[in-house]
C-alpha positions as CSV (number, residue, x, y, z in Angstrom):
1,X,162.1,108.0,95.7
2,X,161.2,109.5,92.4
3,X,160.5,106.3,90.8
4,X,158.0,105.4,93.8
5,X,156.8,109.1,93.2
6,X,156.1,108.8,89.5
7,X,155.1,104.8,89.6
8,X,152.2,106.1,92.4
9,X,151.4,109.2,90.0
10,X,151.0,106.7,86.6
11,X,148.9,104.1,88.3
12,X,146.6,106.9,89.3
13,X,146.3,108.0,85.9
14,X,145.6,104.6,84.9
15,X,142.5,104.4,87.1
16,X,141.1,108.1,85.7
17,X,142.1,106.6,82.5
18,X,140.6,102.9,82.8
19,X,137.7,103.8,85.1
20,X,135.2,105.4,82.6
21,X,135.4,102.3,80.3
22,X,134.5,100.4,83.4
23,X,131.8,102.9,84.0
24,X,130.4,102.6,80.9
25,X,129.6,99.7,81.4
26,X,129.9,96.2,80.2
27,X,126.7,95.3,78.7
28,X,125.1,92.3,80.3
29,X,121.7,90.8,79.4
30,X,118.3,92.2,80.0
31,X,117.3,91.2,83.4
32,X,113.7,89.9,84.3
33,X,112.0,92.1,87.4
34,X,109.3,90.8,89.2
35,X,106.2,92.5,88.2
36,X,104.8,95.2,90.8
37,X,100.8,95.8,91.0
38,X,99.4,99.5,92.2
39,X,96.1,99.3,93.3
40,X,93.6,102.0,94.0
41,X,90.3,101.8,95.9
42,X,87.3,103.7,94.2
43,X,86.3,103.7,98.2
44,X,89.5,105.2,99.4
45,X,89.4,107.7,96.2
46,X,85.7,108.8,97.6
47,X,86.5,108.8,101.5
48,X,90.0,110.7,100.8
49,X,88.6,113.5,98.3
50,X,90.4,116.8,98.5
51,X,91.8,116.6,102.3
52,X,94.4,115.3,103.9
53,X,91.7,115.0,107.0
54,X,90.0,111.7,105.3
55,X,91.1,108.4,103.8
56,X,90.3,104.7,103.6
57,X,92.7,101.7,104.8
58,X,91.8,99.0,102.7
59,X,91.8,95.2,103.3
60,X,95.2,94.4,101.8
61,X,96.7,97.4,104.2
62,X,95.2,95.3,107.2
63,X,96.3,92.1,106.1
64,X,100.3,93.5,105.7
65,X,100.7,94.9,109.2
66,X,101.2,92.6,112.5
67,X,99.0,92.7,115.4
68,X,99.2,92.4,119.0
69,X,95.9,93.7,119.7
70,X,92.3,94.3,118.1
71,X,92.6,98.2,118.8
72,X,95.9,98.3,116.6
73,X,94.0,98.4,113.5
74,X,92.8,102.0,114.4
75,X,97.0,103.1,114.0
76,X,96.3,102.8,110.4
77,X,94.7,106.0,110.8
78,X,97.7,108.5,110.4
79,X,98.2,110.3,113.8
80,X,96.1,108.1,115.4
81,X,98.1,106.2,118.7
82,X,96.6,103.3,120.4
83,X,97.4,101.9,123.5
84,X,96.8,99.9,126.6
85,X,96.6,99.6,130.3
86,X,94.7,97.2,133.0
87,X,94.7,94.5,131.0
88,X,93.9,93.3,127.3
89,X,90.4,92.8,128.3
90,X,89.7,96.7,128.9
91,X,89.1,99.5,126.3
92,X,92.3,101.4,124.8
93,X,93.6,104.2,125.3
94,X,93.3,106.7,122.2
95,X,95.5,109.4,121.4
96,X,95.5,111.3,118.0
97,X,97.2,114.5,116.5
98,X,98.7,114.5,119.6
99,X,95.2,115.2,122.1
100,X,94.4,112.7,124.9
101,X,91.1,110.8,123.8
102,X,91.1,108.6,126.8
103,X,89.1,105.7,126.1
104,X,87.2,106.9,122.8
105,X,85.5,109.9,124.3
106,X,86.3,111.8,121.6
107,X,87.0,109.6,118.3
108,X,83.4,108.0,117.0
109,X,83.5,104.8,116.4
110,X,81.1,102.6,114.6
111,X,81.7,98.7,113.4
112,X,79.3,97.0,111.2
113,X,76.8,100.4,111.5
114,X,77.1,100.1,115.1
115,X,78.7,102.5,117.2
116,X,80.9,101.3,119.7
117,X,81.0,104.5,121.9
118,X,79.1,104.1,124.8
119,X,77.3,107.4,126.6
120,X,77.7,107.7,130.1
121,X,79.8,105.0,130.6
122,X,81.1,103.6,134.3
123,X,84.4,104.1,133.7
124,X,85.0,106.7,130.9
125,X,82.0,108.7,128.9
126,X,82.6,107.5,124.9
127,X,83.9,104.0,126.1
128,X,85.2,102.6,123.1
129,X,86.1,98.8,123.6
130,X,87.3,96.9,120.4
131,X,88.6,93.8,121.6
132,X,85.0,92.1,120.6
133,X,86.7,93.2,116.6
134,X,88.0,89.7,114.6
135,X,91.0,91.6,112.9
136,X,90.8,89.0,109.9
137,X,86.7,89.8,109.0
138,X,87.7,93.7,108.7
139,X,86.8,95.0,105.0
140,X,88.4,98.6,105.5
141,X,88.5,101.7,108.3
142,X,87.2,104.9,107.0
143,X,88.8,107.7,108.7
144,X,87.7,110.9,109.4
145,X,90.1,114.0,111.4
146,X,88.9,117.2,112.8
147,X,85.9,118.8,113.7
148,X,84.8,119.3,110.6
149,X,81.7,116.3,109.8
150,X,78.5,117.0,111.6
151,X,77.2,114.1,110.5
152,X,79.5,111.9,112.7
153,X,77.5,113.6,115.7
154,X,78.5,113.1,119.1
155,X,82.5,112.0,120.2
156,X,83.6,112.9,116.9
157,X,85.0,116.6,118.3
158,X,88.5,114.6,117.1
159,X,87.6,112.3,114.4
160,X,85.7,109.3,113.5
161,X,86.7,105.8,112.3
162,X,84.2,103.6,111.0
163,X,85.1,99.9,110.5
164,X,83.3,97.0,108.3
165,X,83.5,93.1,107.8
166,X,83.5,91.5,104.5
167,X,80.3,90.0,103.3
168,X,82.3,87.0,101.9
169,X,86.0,85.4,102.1
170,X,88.0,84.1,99.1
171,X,88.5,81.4,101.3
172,X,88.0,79.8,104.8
173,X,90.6,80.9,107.5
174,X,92.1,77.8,110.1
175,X,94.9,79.1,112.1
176,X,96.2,78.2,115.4
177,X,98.9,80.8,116.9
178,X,101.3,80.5,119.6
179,X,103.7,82.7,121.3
180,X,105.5,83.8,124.9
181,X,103.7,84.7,127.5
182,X,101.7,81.7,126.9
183,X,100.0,83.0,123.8
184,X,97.7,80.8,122.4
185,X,94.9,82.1,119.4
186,X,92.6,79.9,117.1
187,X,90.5,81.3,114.4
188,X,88.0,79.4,112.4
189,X,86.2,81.4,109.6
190,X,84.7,80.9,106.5
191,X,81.6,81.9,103.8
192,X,79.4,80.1,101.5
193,X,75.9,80.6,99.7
194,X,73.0,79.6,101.6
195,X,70.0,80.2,99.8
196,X,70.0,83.1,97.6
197,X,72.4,85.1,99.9
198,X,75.8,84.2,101.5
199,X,76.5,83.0,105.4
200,X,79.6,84.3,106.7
201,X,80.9,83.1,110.4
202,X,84.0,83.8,112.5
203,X,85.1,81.9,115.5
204,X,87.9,83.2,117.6
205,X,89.3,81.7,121.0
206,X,92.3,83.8,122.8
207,X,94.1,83.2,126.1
208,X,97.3,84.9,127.0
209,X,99.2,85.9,130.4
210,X,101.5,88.4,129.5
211,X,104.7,89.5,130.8
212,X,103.4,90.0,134.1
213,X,105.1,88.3,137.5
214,X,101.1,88.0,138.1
215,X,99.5,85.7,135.2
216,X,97.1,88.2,132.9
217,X,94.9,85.2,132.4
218,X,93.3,86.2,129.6
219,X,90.3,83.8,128.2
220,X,88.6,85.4,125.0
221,X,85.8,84.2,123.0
222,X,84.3,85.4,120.3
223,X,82.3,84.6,116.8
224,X,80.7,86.5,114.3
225,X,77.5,85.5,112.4
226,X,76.9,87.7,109.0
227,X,74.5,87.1,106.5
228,X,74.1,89.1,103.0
229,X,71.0,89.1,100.7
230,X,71.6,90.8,97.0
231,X,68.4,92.3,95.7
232,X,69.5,93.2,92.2
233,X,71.2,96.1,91.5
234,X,74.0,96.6,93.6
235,X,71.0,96.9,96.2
236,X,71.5,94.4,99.4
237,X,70.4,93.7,103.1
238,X,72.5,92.3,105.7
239,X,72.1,90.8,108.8
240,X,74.4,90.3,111.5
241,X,74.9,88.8,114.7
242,X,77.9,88.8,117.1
243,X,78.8,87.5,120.3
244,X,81.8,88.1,123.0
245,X,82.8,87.2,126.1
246,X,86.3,87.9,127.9
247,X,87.9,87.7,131.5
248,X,91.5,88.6,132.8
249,X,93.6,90.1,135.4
250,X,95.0,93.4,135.3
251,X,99.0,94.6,137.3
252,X,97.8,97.3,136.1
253,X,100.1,100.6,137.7
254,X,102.6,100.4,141.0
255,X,104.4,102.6,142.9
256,X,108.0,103.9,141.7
257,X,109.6,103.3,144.9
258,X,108.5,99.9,145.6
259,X,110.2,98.9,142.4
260,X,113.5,100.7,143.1
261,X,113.5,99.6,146.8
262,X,113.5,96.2,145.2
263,X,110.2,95.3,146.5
264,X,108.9,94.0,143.3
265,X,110.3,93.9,139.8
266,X,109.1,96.2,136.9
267,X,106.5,93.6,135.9
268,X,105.5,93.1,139.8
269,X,102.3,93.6,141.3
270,X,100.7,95.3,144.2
271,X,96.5,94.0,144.4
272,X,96.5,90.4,143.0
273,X,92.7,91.0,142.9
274,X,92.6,93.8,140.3
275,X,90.9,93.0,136.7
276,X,88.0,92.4,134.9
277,X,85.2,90.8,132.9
278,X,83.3,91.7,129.7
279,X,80.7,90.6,127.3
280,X,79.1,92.4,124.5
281,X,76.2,90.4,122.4
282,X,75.1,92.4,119.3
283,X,72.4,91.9,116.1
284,X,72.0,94.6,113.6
285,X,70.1,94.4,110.2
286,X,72.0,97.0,107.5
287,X,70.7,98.3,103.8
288,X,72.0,99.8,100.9
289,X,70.8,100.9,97.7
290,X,73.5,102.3,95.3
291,X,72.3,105.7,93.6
292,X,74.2,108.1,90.8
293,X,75.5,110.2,93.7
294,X,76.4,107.7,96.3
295,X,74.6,105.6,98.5
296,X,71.6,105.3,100.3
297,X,72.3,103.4,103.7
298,X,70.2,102.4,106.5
299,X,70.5,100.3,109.4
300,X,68.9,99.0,112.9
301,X,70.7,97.4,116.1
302,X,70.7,96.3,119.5
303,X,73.6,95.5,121.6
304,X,73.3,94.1,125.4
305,X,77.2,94.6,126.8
306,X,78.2,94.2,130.5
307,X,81.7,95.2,132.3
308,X,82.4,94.6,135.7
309,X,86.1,96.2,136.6
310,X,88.0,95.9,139.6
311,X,90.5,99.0,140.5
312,X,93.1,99.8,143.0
313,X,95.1,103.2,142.6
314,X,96.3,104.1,146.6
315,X,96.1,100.4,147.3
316,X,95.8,100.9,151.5
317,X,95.7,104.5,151.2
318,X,92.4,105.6,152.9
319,X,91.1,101.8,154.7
320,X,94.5,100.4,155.9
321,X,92.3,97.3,156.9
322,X,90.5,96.6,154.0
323,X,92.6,98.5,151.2
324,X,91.2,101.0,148.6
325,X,89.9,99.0,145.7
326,X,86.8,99.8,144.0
327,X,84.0,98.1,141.3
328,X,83.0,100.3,138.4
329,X,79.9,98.1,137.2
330,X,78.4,98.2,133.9
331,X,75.3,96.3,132.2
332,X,73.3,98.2,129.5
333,X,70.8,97.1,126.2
334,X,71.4,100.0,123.5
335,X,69.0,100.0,121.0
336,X,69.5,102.5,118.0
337,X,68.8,103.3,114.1
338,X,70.3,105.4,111.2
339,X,69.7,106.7,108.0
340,X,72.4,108.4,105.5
341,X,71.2,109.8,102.6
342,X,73.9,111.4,99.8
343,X,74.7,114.7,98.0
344,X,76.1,116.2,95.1
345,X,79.1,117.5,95.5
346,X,79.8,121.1,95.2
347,X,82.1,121.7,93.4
348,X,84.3,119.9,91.0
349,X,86.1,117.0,92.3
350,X,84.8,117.1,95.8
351,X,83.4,114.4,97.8
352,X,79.6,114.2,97.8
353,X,78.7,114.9,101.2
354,X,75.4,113.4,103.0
355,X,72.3,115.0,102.4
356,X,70.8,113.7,105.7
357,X,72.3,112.0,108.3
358,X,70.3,111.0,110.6
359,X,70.4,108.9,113.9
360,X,69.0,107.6,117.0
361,X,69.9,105.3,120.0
362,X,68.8,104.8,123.4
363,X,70.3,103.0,126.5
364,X,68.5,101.3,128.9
């Protein structure tokens, strides 16, 4: 017993004994580390300045995160939540620091100069519909939180996100995706100089049904016609045209009951008949002139967009004969211009701010 005693207590002085020349270390040779690039953004530097409340997501941040939806881009946006209902043909649903935004009506967004927000909306006032966006054409998102930018002006009471597409690709884009659900996406898009400028297009076809027990039948099209005309100086004009078209059928929500009385499954459906269709055609003309203090920015649009959207919350509620669904019918022309102008900043190592901010729109 003694022995075992005292042969257990010298092999544990051995280990105190041996371990720190093990843990010393026994030199090996220098080992090669792959090289690691930081990169910072003058505009996200600019955008960010001395608050939390701003910052830029730049190109190479959209190209590292997977997407299921257009709309997802905006969770770049810290705080920001985006979600969806009644089908991938309809707006999404916003939520950020927490506050319902519903469909946009209070987060201002703008894409190429354009703001996507619609006033007076049939279905939601701010109506904020992003699925005519081609994730791959995206520059950057500006972001904006808080009530604290005038210059955003109206549906900004929570923020503002402005989004723009590249002027130019390194290189053309051909991809064909597939997935479950029958998810099928092409995506054809390329640049080259044409003249003294440079023509960019994008053309993107989408058709998925979902996991829905009723097919989601989803049939997207969309393309993107851009081009950019230097005039010396870091000064340019833009022009750019864009075109979308999409269709689909919505489950959208059912009762509770009917699912636990076995009625239908989780991914059931009540109305077969509920769904949509959308189109939004859009041609803008943008200009910028860079200055010592920023940028002086101006830009025209017009944007014809049309929703028609079939509903059906009670079902047989109120008309047992001819059930409870309703239209909500859209079809507008929005015509609209802006002008930014910048400041200095006041006071060291703030972000200019806009002089003048200026803008108009109507909607006929």
């Amino acid at each position: 017993m003694r022995a075992s005693v005292f042969a257990t207590l010298l092999a544990h002085a051995s280990l105190v004994v041996i371990h720190p020349a093990i843990a010393g270390g026994l030199q090996q040779g220098d080992a090669q580390l792959q090289a690691v690039t930081v990169r910072g953004s003058q505009e996200e530097a600019v955008a960010t300045g001395e608050a939390a409340s701003q910052g830029y997501v730049t190109r190479e941040q959209l190209e590292n995160r997977p997407l299921l939806r257009p709309g997802e881009l905006l969770e770049t946006v810290p705080g920001l939540i985006v979600t969806q209902h009644s089908g991938d043909g309809k707006a999404n649903q916003y939520f950020l620091r927490g506050f319902n935004l519903d469909h946009g009506t209070d987060l201002a967004t703008t894409i190429a100069g354009m703001p996507v927000n619609m006033r007076t909306h049939a279905h939601g006032q701010g109506y904020t519909d992003l699925n005519f966006v081609i994730p791959e054409l995206v520059n950057g998102i500006a972001y904006k939180k808080g009530t604290y930018f005038a210059e955003e002006g109206d549906f900004s009471a929570a923020g503002a996100v402005r989004m723009d597409y590249v002027s130019s690709l390194p290189q053309g884009i051909a991809q064909v995706e597939l997935g479950q659900y029958s998810y099928r996406r092409a995506l054809l898009a390329d640049s080259f100089q044409a003249g003294p400028g440079t023509l960019l297009y994008g053309f993107e076809w989408l058709g998925e049904n979902g996991p829905w027990v009723l097919p989601e039948g989803v049939h997207k099209l969309n393309g993107v016609l851009r081009y950019t005309l230097p005039l010396g100086g870091g000064e340019r004009l833009g022009i750019t045209a864009m075109a979308y078209k999409n269709a689909w059928n919505a489950t959208d929500q059912v009762p509770q009951r009917a699912i636990d009385q076995g009625l239908i499954s989780r991914f059931g459906y009540i109305d077969p008949t509920d769904g949509g269709a959308s189109s939004r055609y859009s041609l803008s003309a943008d200009w910028l002139r860079p200055l010592q203090d920023g940028h002086l920015k101006a830009n025209a649009y017009v944007v014809k967009s049309r929703l028609q959207l079939f509903s059906n919350f009670t079902y047989a509620l109120n008309n047992s004969e001819r059930g409870d669904q309703f239209e909500q019918f859209e079809n507008r022309v929005t015509t609209g211009a802006m002008h930014r102008a910048p400041g200095s900043a006041s006071w060291p190592g703030a972000t200019p701010r806009p002089r003048s901010a200026r803008s108009c729109a109507m909607t006929g």
